[in-house]
C-alpha positions in Angstrom: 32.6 111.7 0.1 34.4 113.4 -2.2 37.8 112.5 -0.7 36.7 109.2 -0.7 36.0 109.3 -4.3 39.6 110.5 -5.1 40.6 108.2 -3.0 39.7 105.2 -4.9 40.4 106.6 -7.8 43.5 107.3 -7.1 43.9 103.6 -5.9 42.8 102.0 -9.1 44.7 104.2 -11.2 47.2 102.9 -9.7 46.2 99.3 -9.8 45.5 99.9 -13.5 49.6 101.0 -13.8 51.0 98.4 -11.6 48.8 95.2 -13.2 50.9 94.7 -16.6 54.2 95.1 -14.9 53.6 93.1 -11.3 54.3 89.9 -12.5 57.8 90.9 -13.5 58.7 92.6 -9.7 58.6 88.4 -8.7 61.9 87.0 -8.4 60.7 83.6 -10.1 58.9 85.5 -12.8 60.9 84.3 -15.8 60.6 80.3 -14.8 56.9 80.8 -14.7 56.0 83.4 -17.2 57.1 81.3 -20.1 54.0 79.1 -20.2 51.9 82.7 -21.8 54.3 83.0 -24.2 53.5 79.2 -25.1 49.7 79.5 -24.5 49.3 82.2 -26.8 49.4 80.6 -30.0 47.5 77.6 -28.8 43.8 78.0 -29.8 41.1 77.4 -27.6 43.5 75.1 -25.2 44.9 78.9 -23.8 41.5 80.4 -23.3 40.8 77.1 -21.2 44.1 77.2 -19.3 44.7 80.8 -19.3 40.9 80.9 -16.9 42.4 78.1 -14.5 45.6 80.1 -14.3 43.8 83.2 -13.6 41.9 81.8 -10.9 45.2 80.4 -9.0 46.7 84.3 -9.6 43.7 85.7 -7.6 43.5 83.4 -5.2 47.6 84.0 -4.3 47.1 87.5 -4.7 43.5 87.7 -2.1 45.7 85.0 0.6 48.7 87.5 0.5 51.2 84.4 -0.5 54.8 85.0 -1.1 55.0 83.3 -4.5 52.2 84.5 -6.0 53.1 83.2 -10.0 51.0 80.1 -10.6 53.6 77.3 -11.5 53.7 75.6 -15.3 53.4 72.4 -13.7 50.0 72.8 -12.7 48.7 73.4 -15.9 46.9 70.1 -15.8 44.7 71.7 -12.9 44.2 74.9 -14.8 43.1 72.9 -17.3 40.6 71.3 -15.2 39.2 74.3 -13.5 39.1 76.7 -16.2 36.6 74.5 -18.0 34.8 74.0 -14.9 34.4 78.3 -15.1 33.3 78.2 -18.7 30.9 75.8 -18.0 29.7 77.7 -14.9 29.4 80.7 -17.3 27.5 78.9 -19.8 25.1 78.2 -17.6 24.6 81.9 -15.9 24.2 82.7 -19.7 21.4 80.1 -20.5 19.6 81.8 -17.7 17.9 84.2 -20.2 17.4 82.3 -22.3 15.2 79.7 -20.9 13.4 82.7 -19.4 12.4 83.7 -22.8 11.9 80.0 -24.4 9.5 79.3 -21.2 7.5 82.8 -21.9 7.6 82.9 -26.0 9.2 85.6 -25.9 11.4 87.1 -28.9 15.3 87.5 -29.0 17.7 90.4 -30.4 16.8 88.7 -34.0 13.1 88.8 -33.6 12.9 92.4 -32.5 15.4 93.3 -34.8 12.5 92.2 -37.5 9.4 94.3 -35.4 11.6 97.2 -35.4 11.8 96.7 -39.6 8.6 95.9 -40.0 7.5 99.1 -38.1 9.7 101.1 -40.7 8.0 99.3 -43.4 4.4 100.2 -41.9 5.5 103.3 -40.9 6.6 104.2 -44.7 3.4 103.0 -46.4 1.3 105.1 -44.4 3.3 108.5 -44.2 5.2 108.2 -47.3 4.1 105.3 -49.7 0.4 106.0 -48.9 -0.9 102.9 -49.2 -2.7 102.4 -45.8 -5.6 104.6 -44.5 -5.3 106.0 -41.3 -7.6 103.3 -39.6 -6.1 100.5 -40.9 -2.3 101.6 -40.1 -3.6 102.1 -36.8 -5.2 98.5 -36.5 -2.2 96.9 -37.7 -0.1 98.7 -35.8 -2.2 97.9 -32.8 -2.4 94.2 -33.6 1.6 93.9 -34.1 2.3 96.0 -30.9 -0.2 93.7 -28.7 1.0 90.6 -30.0 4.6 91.1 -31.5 6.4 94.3 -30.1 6.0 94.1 -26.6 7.2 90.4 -26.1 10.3 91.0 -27.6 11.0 94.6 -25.9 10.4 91.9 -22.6 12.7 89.8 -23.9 15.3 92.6 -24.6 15.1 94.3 -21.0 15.2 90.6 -19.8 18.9 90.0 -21.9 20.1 93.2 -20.8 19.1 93.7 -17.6 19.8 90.0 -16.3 23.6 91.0 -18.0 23.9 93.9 -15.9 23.3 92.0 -13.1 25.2 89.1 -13.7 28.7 90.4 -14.5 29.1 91.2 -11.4 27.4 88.6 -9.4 29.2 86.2 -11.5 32.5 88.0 -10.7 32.2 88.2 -7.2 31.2 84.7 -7.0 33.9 83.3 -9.4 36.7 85.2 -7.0 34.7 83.4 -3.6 35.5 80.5 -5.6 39.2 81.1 -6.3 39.7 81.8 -2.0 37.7 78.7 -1.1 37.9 75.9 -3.8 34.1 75.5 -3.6 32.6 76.6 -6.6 28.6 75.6 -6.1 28.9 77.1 -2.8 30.5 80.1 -3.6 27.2 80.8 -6.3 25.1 79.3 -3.5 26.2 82.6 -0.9 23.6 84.9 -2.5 23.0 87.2 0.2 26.8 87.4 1.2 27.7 88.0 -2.6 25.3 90.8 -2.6 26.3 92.2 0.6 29.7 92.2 -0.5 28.3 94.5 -4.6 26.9 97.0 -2.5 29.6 97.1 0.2 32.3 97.6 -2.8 29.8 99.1 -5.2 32.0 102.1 -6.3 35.4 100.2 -6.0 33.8 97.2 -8.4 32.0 100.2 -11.2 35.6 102.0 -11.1 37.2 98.5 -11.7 35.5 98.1 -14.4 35.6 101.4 -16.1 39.4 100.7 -16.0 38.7 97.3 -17.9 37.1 99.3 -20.5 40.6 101.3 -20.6 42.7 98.1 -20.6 40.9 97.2 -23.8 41.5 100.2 -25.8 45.0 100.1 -24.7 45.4 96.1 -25.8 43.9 97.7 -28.5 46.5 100.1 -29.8 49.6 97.9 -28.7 48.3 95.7 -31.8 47.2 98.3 -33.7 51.5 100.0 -33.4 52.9 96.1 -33.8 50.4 95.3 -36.6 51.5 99.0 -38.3 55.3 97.9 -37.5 55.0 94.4 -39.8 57.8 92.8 -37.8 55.6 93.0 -34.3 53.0 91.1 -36.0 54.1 87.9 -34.2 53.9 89.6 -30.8 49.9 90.4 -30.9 48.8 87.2 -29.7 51.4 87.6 -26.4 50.8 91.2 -25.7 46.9 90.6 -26.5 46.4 87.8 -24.7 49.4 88.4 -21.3 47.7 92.2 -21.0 44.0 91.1 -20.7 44.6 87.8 -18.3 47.0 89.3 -15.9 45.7 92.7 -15.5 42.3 91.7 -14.6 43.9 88.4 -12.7 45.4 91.2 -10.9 42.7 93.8 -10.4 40.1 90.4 -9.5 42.9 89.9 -6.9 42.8 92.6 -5.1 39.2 92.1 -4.8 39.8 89.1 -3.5 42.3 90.7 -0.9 39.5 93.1 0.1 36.8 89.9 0.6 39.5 87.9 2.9 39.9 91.6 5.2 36.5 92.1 5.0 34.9 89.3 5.8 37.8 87.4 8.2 38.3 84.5 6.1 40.6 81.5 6.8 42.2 79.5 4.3 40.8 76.0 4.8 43.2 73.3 6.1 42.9 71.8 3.0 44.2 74.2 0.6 47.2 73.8 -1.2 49.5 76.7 -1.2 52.7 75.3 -2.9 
């Protein structure tokens, strides 16, 4: 176990190092690396594009393809599909929520406010003493039955539903980059699942790493924002680090679905 353990760590260490420099080991890396540069000072039009773009990188990357750098003139497509995946998240998000809206139960806000108001109650009783005893502890029963424990539901509901999602949601998205079927690719619960707890460790270690490739995005702008004259570059590095790394390590997840489950590309599918 142990060996195994190193094993895999030693694997996406070295996924982590490889991500930010792979795209530059393809030949036709600087016809098709331009359109980053571009996208990064474009508002909201990158996030949108830059999610379609990823989804092409992970699908070339999990079919093994030879050219694996998605082509500027597709952009029209990437478009297209990454606002199809922000709308697909959207939706996972407003899961929750209409959970809580069909219960009455409270949101981060609402038990936010019982948590003050418990401070407040709390501090006229044992400090201000303006309660008695008995009728701290009626009003604290009477919040607590009707207030308290609907929103503590609500916040294991928000959190827990997240920790599930992420990567359900993941795993799903990068069925969806191999087949081109996105409703389908959510619809393949038991499969999705099969595939968490098949790849369990490999997917928390992936993440982990994410959590590193954030701090390090992090003090790349911090040294260019401290140099003045990198200023301009933040928006590249910030946005070029964040999309391809994860496009890369979500493509070798991809790689490991297509070898683990014998896909076949469909007929279909364009690989150009």
């Amino acid at each position: 176990m142990s060996e195994s353990l190193s094993q895999k760590l030693k694997n996406e260490a070295q996924a982590f190092f490889v991500a930010p420099v792979y795209p530059f080991l393809q030949k036709d890396w600087p016809v098709k690396m331009w359109l980053f540069i571009a996208l990064s000072y474009v508002p909201v039009i990158n996030l949108i594009v830059a999610r379609g773009w990823r989804m092409e990188y992970i699908r070339r990357l999990g079919w093994r393809l030879d050219r694996v750098l998605p082509a500027p003139k597709d952009s029209l497509r990437f478009f297209a599909n990454g606002l199809l995946l922000w709308i697909a998240r959207g939706a996972f998000l407003l899961v929750p929520v209409f959970i809580i809206a069909t219960f009455g139960l409270g949101g981060w806000k609402d038990l936010w406010d019982d948590i003050r108001f418990l401070f407040q109650l709390s501090m006229d009783f044992f400090w201000r003493r303006k309660l008695a005893g008995g009728e701290y502890l009626h009003q604290l029963w009477v919040f607590t039955k009707s207030e308290f424990i609907a929103n503590i539901l609500a916040f294991l509901i928000e959190n827990i539903y997240l920790v599930v999602y992420v990567p359900i949601y993941r795993i799903g998205m990068i069925r969806f980059a191999l087949t081109g079927s996105l409703i389908k690719s959510h619809a393949q619960i038991l499969k999705n699942l099969r595939f968490l707890f098949r790849n369990f460790l490999d997917i928390l270690l992936m993440y982990t790493f994410n959590i590193f490739n954030f701090i390090v995005i992090f003090l790349v702008d911090l040294l260019l924002t401290l140099s003045v004259v990198g200023v301009p570059l933040i928006p590249i590095v910030t946005f070029y680090m964040y999309y391809w790394n994860t496009g890369y390590e979500y493509g070798l997840l991809a790689r490991t679905m297509v070898e683990q489950e014998g896909m076949a590309p469909r007929p279909e599918m364009s690989f150009g």
